[in-house]
N, C-alpha and C positions, 0 to 999 in steps of 0.2 A: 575598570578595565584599562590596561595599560596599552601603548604603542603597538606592541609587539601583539598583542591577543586582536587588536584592530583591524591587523592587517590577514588576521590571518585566510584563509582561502578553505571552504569543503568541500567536497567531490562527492555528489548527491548520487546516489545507485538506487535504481528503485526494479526490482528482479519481479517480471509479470512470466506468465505459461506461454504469451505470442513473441516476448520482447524484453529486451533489458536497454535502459537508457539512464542517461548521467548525464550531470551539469554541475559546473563550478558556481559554489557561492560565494556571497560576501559574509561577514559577519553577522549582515542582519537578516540572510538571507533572501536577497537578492539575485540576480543570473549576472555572472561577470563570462560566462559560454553559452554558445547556444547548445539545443539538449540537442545531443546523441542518441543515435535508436540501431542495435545490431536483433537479430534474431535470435529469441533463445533455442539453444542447440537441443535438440534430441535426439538420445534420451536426454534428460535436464540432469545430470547426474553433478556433485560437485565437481569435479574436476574440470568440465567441461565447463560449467557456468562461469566459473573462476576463471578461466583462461578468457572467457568474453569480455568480464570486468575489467580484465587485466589488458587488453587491448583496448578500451573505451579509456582507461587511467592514462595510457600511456602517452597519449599526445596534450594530456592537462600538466597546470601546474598548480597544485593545492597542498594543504599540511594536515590534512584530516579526511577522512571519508565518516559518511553517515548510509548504508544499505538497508531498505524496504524489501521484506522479504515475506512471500503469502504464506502463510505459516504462523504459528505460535511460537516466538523467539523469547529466550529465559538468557539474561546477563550473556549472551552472544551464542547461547547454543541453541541449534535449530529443534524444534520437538515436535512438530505438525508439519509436512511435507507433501500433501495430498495430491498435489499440481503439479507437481512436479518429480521426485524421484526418491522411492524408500531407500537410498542410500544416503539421503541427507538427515535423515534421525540422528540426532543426538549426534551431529556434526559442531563442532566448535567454528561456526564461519569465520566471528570477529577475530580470535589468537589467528586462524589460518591469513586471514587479507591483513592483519595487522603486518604478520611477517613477511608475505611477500609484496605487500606494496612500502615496507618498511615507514607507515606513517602509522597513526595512531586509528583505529577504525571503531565503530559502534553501528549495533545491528538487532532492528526492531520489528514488529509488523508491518507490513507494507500501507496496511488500512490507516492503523493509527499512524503512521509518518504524511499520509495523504489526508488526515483528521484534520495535525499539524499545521499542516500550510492551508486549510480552511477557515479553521472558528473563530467563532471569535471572540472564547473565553467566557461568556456568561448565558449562564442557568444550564440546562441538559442538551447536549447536544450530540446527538447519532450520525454517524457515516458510517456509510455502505457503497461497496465499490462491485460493480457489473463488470466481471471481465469474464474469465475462464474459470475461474472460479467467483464464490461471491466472497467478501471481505468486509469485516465490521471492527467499527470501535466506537466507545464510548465516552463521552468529557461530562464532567460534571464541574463548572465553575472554571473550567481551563485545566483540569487536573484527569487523567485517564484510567480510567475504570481497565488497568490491566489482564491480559489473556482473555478479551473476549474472545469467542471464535464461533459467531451465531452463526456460519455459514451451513456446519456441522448438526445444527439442532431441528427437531423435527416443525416441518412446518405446515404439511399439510396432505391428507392422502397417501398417509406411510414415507412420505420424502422430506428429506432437508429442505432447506433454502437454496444451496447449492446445487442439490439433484433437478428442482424445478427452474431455477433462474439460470444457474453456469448458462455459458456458450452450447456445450456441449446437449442439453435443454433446447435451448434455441435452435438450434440447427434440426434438431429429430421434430418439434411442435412446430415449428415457426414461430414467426414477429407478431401475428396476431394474440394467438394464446399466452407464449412470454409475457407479454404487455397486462393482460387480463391478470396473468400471475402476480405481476411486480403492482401492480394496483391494490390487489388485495393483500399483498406482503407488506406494503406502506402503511395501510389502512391498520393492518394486524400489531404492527411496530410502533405506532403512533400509541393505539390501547392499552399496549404493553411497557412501555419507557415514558411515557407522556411526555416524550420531548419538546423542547422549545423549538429546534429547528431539527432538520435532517438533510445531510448534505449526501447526495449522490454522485460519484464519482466512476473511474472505469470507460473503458475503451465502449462498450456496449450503451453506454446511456446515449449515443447519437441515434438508436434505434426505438429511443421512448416515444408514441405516438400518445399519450393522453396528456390531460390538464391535472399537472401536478398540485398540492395543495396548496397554498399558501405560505405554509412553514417548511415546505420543499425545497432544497436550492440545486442545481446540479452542475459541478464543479470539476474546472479542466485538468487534465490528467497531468498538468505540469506541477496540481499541489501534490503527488506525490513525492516529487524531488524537494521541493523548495520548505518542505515541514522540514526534508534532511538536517537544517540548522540548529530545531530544537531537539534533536537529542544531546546538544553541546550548552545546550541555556537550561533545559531543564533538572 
């Protein structure tokens, strides 16, 4: 790595259904800003989201940006949008923020960039993020099991994982039954992945009232921004 790749500076975007927040990295990913937090606008349509970016950008100074976005993202096109807004289907985000933040951009799931800034690279490792929607990714050895998107798959009683855990779950059942759910959804994911660890993330895990297992860890919402480095090492 030469002088110049050193110094360089990313601008971490990590796009949630309550918020969108940013922070400058270092190279090794590191916080050289403290994180930013605007409201995401609705409707969540691109346009709109982009103009929020675009004012979070504006007061940084970096040579790259890395965007977490809840969704299924393919080489910068958005293809799952569930949280946000059918007008971002088969949206090009990265060519869009590349051109108007004129820096160079990359843009991936927001689970797996929040994976990222967790693991710690060896044997199976699962995250899962509680926000407004649910969000997963997979590492095997440090390496990601692309496009998962277990939020989508059924989980119990006719319902997703999404349909029983999102926010929106929570709000209609409560914190009691949510809780009963996410215990048995641990339980159900552990049998199914045999993971070595399972890292829990998202705005919602402040509301976890049980005794997690042992190979549980549950991890603050700033690894979504700070994995932002590895999509530039990986």
């Amino acid at each position: 790595m030469n002088q110049s790749q050193k110094s360089l500076r990313t601008l971490a975007v990590d796009i949630g259904g309550s918020g969108i927040k940013a922070m400058v990295l270092d190279t090794e990913g590191n916080p050289l800003s403290d994180r930013e937090r605007l409201k995401t606008p609705h409707p969540a349509k691109p346009e709109e989201v982009i103009d929020t970016i675009l004012t979070l950008a504006k007061s940084q100074e970096f040579d790259r940006a890395s965007v977490g976005f809840p969704g299924v993202v393919q080489n910068g096109l958005i293809k799952t949008a569930v949280n946000l807004d059918k007008d971002w289907l088969n949206y090009d985000l990265a060519t869009s923020l590349t051109q108007l933040l004129s820096k160079p951009v990359k843009v991936a799931n927001d689970a797996d960039i929040q994976g990222f800034g967790a693991i710690s690279g060896r044997g199976v490792e699962l995250v899962i993020t509680l926000g407004t929607g649910f969000g997963s990714a997979l590492f095997i050895n440090g390496k990601l099991v692309p496009n998962l998107e277990m939020g989508h798959h059924p989980f119990r009683k006719g319902e997703t994982y999404e349909e029983q855990l999102g926010r929106a779950a929570m709000d209609k059942e409560g914190k009691k039954k949510w809780n009963t759910r996410l215990e048995k959804a641990i339980a159900c994911l552990d049998h199914l992945f045999n993971y070595d660890v399972i890292y829990i993330g998202g705005g919602e895990t402040k509301n976890i009232k049980f005794d997690l297992p042992n190979n549980a860890k549950v991890i603050p919402n700033v690894s979504g921004l700070l994995g932002g480095i590895r999509l530039w090492t990986n």
